[in-house]
C-alpha positions in Angstrom: 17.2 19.1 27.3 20.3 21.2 27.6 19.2 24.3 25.4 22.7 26.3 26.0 24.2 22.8 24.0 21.2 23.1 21.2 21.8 26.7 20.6 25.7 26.3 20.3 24.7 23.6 17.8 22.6 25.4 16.4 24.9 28.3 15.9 27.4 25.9 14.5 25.5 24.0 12.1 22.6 25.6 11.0 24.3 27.9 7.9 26.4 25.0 6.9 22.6 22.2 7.0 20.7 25.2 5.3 23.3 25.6 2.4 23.7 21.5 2.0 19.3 21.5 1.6 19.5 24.5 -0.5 22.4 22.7 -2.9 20.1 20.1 -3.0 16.9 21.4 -3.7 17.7 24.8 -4.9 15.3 26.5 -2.3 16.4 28.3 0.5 13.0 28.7 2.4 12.5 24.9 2.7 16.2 25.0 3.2 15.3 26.7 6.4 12.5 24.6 7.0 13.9 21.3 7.2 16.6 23.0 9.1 14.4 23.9 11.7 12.8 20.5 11.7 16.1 18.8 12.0 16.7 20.9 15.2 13.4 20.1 16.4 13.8 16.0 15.8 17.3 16.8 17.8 15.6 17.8 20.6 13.2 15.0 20.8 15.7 11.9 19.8 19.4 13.2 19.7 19.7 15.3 23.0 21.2 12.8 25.0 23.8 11.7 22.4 27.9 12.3 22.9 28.9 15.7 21.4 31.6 13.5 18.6 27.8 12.2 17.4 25.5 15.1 16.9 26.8 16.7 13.9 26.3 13.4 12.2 23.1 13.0 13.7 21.6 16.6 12.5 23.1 15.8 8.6 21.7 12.4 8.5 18.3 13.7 9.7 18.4 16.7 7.2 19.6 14.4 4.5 16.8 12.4 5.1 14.3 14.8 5.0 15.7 15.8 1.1 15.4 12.2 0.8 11.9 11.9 1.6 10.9 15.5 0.2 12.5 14.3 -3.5 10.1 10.7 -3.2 7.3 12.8 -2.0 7.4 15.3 -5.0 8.2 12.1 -7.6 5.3 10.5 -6.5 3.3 13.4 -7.4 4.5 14.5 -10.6 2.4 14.6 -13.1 3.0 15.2 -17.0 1.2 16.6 -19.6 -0.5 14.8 -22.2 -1.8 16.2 -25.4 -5.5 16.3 -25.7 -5.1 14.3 -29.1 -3.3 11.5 -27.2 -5.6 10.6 -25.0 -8.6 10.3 -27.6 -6.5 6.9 -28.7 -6.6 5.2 -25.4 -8.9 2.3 -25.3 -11.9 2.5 -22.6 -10.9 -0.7 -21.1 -14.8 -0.8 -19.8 -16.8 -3.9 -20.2 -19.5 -3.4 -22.7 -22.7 -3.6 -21.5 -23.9 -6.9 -23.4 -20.5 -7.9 -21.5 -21.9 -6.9 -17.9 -25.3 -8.5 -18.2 -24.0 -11.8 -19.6 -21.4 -12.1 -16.3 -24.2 -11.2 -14.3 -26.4 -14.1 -15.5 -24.0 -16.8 -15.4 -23.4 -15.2 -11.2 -26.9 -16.1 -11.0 -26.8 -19.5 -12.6 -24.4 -20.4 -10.6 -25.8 -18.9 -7.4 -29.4 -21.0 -8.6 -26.7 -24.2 -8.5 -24.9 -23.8 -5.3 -28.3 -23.1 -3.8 -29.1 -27.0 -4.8 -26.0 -27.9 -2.9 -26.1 -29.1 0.9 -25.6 -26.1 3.1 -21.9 -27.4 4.2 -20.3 -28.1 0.5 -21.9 -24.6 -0.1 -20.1 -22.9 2.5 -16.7 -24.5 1.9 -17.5 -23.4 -2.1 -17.7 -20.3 -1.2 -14.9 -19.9 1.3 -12.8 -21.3 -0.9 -13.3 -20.2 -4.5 -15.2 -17.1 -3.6 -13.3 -15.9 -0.4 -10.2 -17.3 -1.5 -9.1 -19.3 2.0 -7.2 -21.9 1.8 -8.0 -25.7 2.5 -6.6 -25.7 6.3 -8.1 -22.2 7.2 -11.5 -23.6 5.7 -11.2 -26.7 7.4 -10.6 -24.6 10.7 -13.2 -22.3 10.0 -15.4 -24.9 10.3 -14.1 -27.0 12.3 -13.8 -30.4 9.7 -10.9 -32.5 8.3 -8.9 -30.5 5.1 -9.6 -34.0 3.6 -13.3 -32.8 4.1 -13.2 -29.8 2.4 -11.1 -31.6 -0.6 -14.5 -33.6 -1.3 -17.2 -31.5 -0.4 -15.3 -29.0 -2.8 -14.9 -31.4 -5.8 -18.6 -32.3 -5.1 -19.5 -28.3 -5.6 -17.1 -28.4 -8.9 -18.8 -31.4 -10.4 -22.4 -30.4 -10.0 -21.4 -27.0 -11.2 -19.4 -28.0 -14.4 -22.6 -31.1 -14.9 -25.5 -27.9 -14.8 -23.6 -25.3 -16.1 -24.4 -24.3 -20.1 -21.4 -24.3 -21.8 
């Protein structure tokens, strides 16, 4: 690290970076913040470059760093709402009749799979329940895909036969 170059850089650049941030964002102390930070990111990545290159180097960093500073502040704004407004949004909540009906059919079904032979269970589940595919089933446990086709339509049949509708 050559510091008498980073200081002459620094000396050269650093009003002309702080004033382009502070157009930007319309705050000098960050301004001087990312400043800083650009200098220090020189140091680490842009020391060795040719001297035609670093000027480029310190306003693509800084300009970067608005960048990223802008998304950052976007992502966390927040706006107000009136109190009155949010009295009219629907509770999107399943009622509780809603809850305990799901929850009987899981066990139904969990009572029928239990009546299935332990392999055509396992590829049901994997499957429907896991979401694998066919081959990665079929790898999983070590058998044919063409396997896993039938024991799986043998699962759907004896579901859809015992199943109220």
């Amino acid at each position: 690290m050559d510091r008498i170059r980073i200081s002459r850089l620094f000396s050269s650049h650093q009003r002309e970076l702080a004033d382009y941030v502070g157009r930007q964002l319309n705050d000098r102390d960050l301004a001087a913040d990312f400043v800083q930070e650009t200098f220090v990111r020189f140091m680490e990545h842009g020391d060795a470059l040719p001297a035609e290159a670093c000027r480029a180097f310190l306003y693509s960093t800084v300009r970067n760093l608005v960048i990223d500073h802008v998304r950052s502040r976007q992502r966390r704004k927040t706006s107000s709402v009136p109190v009155d407004d949010l009295a009219h949004i629907a509770d999107d909540r399943p009622r509780a009749d809603e809850v305990a009906a799901a929850r009987e059919k899981i066990r139904q079904i969990a009572a029928l799979l239990d009546e299935l032979p332990q392999l055509t269970r396992r590829i049901f589940v994997l499957n429907r329940v896991t979401g694998l595919s066919y081959r990665t089933v079929a790898t999983r446990l070590d058998v044919s895909e063409s396997t896993v086709q039938k024991h799986l339509a043998t699962a759907l049949r004896h579901l859809l036969a015992r199943l109220p509708r």
